[in-house]
C-alpha positions as CSV (number, residue, x, y, z in Angstrom):
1,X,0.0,0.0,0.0
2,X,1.3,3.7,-0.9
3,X,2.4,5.4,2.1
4,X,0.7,8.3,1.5
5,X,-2.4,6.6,1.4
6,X,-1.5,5.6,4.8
7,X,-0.3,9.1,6.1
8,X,-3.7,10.6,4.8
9,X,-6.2,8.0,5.9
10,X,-4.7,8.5,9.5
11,X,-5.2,12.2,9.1
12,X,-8.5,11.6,7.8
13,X,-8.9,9.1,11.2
14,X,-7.3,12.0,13.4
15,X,-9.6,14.8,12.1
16,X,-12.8,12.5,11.8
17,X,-12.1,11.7,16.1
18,X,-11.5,15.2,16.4
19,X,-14.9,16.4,15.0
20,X,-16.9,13.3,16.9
21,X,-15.9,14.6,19.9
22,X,-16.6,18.2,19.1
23,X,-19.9,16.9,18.5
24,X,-20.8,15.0,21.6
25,X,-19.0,17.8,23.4
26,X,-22.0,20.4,21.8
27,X,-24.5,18.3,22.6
28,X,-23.6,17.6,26.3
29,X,-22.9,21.4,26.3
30,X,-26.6,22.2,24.8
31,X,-28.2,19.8,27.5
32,X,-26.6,21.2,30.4
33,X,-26.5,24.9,28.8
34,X,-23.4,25.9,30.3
35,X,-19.9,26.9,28.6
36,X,-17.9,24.5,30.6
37,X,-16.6,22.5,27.9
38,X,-15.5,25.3,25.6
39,X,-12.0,25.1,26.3
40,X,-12.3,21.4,24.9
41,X,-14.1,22.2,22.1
42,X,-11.6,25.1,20.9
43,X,-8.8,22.6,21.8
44,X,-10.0,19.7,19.4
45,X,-11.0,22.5,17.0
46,X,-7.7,23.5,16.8
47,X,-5.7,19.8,16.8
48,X,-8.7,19.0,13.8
49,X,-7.7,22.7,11.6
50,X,-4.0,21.6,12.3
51,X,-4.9,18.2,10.9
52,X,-6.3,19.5,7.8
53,X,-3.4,21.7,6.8
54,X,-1.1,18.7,6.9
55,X,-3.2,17.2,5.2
56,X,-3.5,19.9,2.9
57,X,0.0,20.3,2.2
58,X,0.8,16.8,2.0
59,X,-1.8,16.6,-1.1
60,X,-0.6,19.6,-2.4
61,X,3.1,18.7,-2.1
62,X,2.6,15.2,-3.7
63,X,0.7,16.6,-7.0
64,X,3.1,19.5,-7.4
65,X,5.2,18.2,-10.8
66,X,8.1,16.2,-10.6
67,X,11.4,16.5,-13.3
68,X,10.3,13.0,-14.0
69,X,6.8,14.1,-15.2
70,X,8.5,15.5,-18.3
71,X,10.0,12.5,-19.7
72,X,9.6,12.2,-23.2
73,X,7.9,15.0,-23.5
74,X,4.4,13.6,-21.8
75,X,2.0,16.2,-19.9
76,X,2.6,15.7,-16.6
77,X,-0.9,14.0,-16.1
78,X,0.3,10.9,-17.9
79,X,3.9,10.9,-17.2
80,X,3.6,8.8,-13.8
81,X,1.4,6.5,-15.8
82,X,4.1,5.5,-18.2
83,X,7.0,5.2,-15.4
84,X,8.2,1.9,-14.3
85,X,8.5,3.5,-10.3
86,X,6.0,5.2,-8.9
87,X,6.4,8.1,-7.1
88,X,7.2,8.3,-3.0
């Protein structure tokens, strides 16, 4: 299996348990109606946007073109498509 398929379906994971417990946090926090669990929210708010900038920037660094992508010419689409290795 690629290993960036496995470093982004754990940051999926991560941001997915981030957001489940923002969730049950709100609704304990709507049934009581207090603001004691604020902090917590902010704090898994915060760990879940941090998430999705890795994950953002992983993505973003992986498509950015390689020197490889122009072999022969080829669009960079295609290039990877025709290459014995695939990228890391």
């Amino acid at each position: 299996m690629d290993k960036n398929y496995d470093r982004y379906t754990g940051l999926v994971m991560d941001i997915r348990d981030c957001l489940t417990v923002i969730q049950g946090l709100i609704q304990v926090t709507k049934k009581k109606q207090s603001v004691d669990n604020l902090d917590v929210i902010m704090e898994h708010l915060n760990i879940a946007d941090q998430k999705l900038k890795e994950l953002s920037n992983s993505v973003i660094n992986q498509s950015a073109m390689q020197p490889s992508d122009y072999l022969n010419g080829m669009p960079p689409i295609y290039a990877n498509t025709h290459n014995s290795k695939l990228p890391d």
